[in-house]
C-alpha positions as CSV (number, residue, x, y, z in Angstrom):
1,X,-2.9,8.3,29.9
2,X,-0.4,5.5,28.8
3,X,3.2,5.4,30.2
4,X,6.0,3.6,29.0
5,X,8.7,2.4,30.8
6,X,11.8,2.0,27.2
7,X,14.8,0.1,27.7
8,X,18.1,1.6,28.1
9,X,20.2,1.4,24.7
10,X,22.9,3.3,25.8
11,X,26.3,1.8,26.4
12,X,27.7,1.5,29.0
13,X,24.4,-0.3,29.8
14,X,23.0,1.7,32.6
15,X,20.8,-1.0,34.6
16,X,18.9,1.1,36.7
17,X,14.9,2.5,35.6
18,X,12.5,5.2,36.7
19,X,10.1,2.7,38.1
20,X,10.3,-1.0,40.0
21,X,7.6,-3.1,39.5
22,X,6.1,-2.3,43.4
23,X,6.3,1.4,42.0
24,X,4.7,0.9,39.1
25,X,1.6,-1.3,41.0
26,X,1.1,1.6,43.2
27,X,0.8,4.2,40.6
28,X,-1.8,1.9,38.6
29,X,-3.9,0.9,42.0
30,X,-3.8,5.7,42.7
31,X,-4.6,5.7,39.2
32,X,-6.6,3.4,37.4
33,X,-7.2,5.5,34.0
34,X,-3.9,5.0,33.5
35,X,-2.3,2.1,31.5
36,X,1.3,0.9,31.8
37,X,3.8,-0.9,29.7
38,X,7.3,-2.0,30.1
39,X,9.9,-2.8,27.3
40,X,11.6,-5.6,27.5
41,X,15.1,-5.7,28.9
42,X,17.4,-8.2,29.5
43,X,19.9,-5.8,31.6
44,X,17.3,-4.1,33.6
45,X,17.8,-4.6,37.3
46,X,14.1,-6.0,37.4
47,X,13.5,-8.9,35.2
48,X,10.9,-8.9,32.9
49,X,9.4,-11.5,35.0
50,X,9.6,-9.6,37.8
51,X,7.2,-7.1,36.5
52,X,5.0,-9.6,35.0
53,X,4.6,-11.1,38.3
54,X,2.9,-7.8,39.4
55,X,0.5,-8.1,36.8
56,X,2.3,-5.2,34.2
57,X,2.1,-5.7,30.4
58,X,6.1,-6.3,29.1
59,X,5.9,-5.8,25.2
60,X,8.4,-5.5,23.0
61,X,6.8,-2.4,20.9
62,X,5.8,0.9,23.2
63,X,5.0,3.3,20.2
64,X,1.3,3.2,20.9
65,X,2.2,4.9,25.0
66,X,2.2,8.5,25.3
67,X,4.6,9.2,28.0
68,X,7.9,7.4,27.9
69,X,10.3,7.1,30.8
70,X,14.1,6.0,30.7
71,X,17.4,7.0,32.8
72,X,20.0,7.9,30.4
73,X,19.9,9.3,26.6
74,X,17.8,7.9,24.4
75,X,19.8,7.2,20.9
76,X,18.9,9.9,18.3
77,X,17.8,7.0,16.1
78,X,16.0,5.0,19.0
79,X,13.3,8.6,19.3
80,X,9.5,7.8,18.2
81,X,8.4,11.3,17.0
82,X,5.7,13.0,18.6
83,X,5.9,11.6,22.2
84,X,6.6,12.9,25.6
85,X,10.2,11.8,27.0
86,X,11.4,11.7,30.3
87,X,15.4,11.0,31.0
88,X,18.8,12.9,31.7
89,X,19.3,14.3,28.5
90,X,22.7,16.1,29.6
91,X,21.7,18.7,27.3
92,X,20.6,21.5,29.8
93,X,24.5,23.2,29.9
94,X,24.8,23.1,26.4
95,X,27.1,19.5,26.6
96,X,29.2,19.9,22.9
97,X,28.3,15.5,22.8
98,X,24.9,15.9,22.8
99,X,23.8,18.8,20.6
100,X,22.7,16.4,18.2
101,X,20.2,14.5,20.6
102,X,18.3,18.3,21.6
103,X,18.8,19.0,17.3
104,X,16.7,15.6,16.7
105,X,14.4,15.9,20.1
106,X,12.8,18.9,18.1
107,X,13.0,17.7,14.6
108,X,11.1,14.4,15.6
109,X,8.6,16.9,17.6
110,X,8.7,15.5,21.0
111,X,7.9,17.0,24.4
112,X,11.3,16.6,26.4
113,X,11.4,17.1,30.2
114,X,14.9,16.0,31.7
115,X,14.9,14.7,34.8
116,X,17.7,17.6,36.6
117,X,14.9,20.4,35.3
118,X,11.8,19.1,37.2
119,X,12.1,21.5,40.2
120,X,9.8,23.3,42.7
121,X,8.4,26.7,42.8
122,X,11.7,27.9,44.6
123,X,14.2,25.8,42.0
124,X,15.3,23.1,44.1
125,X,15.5,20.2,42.8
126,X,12.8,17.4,43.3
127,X,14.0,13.7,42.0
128,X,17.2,12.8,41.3
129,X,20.0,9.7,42.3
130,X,22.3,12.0,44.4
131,X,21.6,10.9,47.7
132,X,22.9,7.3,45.9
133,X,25.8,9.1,44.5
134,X,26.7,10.3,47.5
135,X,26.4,6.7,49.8
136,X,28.2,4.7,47.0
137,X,31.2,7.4,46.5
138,X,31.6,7.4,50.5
139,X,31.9,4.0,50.5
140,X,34.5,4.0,47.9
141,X,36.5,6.8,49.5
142,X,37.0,4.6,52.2
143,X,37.7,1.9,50.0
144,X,40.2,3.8,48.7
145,X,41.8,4.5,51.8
146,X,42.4,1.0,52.7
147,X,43.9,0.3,49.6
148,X,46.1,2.8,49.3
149,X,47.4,2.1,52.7
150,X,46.7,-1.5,52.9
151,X,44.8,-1.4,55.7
152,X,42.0,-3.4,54.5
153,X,40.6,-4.3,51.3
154,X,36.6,-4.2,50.8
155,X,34.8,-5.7,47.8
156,X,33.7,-3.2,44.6
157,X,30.0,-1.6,45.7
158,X,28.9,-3.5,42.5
159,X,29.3,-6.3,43.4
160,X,27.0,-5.8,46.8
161,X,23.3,-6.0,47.2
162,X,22.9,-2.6,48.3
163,X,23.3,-0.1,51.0
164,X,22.6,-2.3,54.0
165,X,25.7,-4.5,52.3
166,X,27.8,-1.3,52.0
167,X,27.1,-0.5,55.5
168,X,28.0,-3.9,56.8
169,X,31.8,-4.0,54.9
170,X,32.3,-0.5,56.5
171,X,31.2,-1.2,60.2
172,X,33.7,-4.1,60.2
173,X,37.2,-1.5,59.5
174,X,39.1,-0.3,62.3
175,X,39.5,3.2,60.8
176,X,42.8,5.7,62.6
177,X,41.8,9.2,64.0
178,X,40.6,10.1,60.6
179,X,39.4,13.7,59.4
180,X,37.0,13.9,56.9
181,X,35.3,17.3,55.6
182,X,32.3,16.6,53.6
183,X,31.5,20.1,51.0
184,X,27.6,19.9,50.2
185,X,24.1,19.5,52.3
186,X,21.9,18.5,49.5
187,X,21.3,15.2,48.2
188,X,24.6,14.0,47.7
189,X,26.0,15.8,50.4
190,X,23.3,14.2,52.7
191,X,24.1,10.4,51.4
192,X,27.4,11.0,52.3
193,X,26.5,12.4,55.7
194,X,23.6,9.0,55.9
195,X,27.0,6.3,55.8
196,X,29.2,8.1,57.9
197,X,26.7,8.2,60.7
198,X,25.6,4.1,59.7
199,X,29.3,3.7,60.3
200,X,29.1,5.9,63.7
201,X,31.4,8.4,62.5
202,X,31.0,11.1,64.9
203,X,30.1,14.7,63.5
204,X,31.7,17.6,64.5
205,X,31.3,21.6,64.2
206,X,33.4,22.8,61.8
207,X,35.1,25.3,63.9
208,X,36.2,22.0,66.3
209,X,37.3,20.1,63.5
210,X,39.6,23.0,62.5
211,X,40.8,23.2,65.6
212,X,40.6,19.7,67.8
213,X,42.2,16.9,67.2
214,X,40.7,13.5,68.1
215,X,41.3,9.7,69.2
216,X,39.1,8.8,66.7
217,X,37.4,9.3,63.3
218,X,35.1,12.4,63.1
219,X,34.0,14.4,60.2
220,X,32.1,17.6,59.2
221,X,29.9,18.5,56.7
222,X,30.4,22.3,55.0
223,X,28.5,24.4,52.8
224,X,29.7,26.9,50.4
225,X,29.7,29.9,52.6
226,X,32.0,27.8,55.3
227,X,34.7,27.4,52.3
228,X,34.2,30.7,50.0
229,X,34.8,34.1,51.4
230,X,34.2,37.8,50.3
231,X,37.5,39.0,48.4
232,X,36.8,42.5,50.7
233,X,36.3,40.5,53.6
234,X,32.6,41.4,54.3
235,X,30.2,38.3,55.9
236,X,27.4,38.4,54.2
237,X,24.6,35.5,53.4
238,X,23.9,32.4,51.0
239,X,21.7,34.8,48.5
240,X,24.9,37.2,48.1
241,X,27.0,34.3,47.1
242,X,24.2,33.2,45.0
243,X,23.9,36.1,43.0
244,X,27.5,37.8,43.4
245,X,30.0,34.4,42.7
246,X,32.6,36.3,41.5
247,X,32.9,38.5,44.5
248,X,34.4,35.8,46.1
249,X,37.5,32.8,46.8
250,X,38.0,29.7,48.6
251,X,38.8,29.8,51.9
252,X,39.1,25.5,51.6
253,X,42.7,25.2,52.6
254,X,42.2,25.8,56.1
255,X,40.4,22.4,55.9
256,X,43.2,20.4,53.6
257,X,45.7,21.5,56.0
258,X,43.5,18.9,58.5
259,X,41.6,16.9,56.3
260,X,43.0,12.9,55.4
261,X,39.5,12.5,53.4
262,X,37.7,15.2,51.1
263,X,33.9,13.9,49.9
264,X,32.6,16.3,47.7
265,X,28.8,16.4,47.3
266,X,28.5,20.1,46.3
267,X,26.6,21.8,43.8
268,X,29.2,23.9,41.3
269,X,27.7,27.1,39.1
270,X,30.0,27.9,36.1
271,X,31.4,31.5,37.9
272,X,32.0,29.8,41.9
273,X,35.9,29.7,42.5
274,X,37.8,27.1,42.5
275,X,37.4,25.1,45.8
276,X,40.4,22.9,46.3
277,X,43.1,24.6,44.2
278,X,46.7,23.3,43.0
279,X,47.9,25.5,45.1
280,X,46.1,24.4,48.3
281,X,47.6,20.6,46.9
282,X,51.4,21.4,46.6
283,X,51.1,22.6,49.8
284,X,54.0,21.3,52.0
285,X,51.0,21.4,55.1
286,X,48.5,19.6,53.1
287,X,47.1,16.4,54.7
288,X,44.5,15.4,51.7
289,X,45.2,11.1,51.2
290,X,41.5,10.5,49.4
291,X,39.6,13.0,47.2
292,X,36.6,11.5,46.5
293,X,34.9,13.6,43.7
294,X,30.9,12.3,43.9
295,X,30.4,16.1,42.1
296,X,32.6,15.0,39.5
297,X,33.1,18.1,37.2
298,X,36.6,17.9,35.3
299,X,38.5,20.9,34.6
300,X,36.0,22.4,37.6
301,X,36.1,23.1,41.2
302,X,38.9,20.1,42.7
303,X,42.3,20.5,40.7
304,X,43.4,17.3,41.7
305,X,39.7,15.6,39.2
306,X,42.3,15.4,35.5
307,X,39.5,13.2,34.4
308,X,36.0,11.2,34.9
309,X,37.2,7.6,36.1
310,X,35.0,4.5,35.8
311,X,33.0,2.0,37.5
312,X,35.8,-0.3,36.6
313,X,39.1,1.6,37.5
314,X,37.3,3.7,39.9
315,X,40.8,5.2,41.0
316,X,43.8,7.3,39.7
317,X,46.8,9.0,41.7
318,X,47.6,12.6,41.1
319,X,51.1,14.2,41.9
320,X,50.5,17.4,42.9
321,X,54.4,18.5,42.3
322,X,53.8,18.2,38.9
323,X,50.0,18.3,38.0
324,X,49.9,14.9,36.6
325,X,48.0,11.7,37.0
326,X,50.4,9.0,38.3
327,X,49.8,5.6,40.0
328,X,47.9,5.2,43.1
329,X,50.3,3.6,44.7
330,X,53.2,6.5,44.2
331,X,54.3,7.7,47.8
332,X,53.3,11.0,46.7
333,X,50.3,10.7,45.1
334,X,47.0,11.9,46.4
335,X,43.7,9.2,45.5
336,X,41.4,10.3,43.0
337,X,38.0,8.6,42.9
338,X,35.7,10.4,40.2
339,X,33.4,7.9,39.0
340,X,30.7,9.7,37.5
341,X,27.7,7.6,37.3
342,X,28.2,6.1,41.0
343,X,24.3,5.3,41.3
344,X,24.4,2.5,39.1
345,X,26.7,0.7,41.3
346,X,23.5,0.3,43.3
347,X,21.4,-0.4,40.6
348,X,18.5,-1.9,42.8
349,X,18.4,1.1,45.5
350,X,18.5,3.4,43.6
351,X,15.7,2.7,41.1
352,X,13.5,2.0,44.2
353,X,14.6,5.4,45.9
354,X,14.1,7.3,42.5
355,X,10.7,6.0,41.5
356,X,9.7,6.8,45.3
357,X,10.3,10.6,44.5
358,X,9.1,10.8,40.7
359,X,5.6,9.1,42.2
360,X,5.6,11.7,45.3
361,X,6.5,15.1,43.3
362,X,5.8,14.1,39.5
363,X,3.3,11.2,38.7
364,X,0.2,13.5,40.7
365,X,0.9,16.5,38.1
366,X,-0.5,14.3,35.2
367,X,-3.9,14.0,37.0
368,X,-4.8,17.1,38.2
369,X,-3.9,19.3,35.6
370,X,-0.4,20.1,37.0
371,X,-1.7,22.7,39.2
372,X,1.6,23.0,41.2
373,X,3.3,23.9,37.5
374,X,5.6,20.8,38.2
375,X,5.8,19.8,33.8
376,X,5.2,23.0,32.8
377,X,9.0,24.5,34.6
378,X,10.6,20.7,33.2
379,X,9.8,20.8,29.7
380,X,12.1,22.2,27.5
381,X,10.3,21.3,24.5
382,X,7.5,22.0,22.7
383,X,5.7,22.0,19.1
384,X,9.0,21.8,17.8
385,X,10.3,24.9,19.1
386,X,12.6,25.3,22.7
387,X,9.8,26.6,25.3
388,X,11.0,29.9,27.2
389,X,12.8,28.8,29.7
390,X,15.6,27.0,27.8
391,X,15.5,29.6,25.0
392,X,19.0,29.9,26.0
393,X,19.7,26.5,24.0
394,X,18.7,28.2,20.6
395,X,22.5,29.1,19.4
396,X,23.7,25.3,21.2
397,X,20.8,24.0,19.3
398,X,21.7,26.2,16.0
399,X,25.5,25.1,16.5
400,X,26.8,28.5,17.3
């Protein structure tokens, strides 16, 4: 077996990979039939060097590997036929941008598993950079708020070594008797909830937040069956809401009516109401300051996300009188953080953290004979043809 670790030719260069040299030494010493190679990269968090250093082969030509491994899309043109590909293909809710990368996956004949499909027997999700999604975007919701109220002013996560670094800038504000309501208990959710206890925010139930008010900053963390209710008003469980979306609306504006700060880390299927409406915004009783979209879905769930933002002008206002984007610094304006590729802020961390997970739940299924069906639920394609489980994709693929 002989993986490839390609460069990433997509721009904005994405620095981040699916394996750091320590990774890739551990899965060689567990391993030793297999070989390993690394492209070379000159805006790859880890240096060539430092994976030569390790003793790992960096070449400049990884046709002759079987299984290649990147982060973001691989150019159509970039594709060596007949090979298995790992990376976010962004492909899997028929994304209009990207039809032609699936079209040329199974023209070229390769095996594609993306990494948001490699899930357990019960569908949850295995690898991903969420819980790094979550940390950097709660760090910049605070940064927000101390800009927009200049309170303090804290240094672009970029531009830090990592989450220790993050951690540090945040323990040294003085925040107010914030509220925060965090929506989401997976992997974003849970980075979110990991700085705001670094930072010895104090968590609260969310029936005390609603109804307590405090000396000093506290937040609580909320899934969807705290802020979505049954339009006939029966309580019922997760699988109902599950399977039964559109029996329901959000019951989220108790919490803007409290809230300064809303992190959202949740998950969003296509038929869930709207969470945080414009409604809920124009409010004359809403307290939302910071909206700090980690989810990031525009035209989706929060009203107030007109639009991705960037790593660069992380930050927009939104007028809720009138539905527009305005400038941050408008008295009226609510703060709109919706970067949507907050992991590579954090480059380092999170390609450590991510290879972690694709060596615990992934790597193994290449050796004995995937008996846990790990590849066989992630790849979508096969011999040229979608497998069964993303038939679905036939009319995106065939342009219908």
């Amino acid at each position: 077996m002989k993986f490839g670790i390609i460069k990433e030719r997509k721009n904005p260069p994405d620095r981040r990979v699916v394996f750091s040299p320590n990774e890739l030494t551990k899965i060689k010493q567990l391993y030793p039939s297999c070989t390993v190679k690394v492209e070379s990269s000159d805006i790859r968090i880890f240096t060539d060097l430092d994976y030569q250093s390790m003793g790992i082969e960096v070449v400049n030509d990884i046709s002759d590997c079987d299984v290649l491994f990147g982060v973001k899309e691989v150019p159509v043109n970039d594709l060596i036929p007949n090979k298995s590909y790992f990376f976010f293909s962004h492909t899997i809710k028929k994304q209009p941008h990207n039809r032609m990368l699936l079209q040329t996956v199974l023209e070229k004949n390769i095996d594609l598993y993306d990494h948001e499909t490699i899930i357990d027997a019960h569908n949850r999700r295995l690898i991903g950079f969420g819980r790094y999604a979550g940390i950097v975007g709660t760090y910049n919701a605070f940064r927000a708020f101390g800009l927009k109220f200049e309170l303090f002013k804290m240094p672009k996560a970029e531009t830090l070594s990592g989450k220790d670094a993050l951690v540090a800038h945040l323990k040294r504000q003085v925040l107010p008797p914030l509220k925060i309501v965090v929506t989401g208990t997976g992997k974003v959710g849970n980075g979110a909830k990991e700085i705001l206890d670094a930072m010895k925010v104090k968590e609260v139930s969310a029936e005390n937040y609603l109804t307590k008010n405090y000396t000093q900053a506290v937040y609580t963390q909320i899934d969807v069956l705290d802020y979505n209710k049954r339009k006939d008003g029966q309580v019922l469980d997760f699988t109902d809401f599950h399977n039964n979306p559109t029996e329901y609306v959000s019951d989220f504006e108790k919490f803007t009516k409290v809230s300064d700060i809303y992190i959202s880390g949740h998950f969003y299927a296509n038929e869930a109401p709207v969470i945080l409406t414009r409604e809920m915004l124009q409010a004359s009783d809403c307290k939302i300051k910071i909206v700090a979209d980690i989810s990031c879905d525009v035209n989706g769930p929060i009203a107030c996300t007109l639009r991705s933002s960037t790593i660069a002008e992380p930050l927009y206002g939104y007028l809720p009188s009138e539905n527009k984007e305005v400038d941050v610094f408008h008295p009226a304006a609510i703060v709109v953080m919706a970067v949507d590729n907050l992991p590579c802020e954090l480059p380092k961390d999170a390609s450590i953290g991510f290879g972690e997970m694709f060596s615990e739940h992934v790597v193994p299924a290449f050796f004995n004979g995937d008996k846990d069906g790990i590849l066989k639920r992630a790849k979508m394609t096969e011999n040229g043809k979608l497998t069964e489980r993303f038939s679905y994709l036939q009319d995106y693929v065939d342009g219908k």
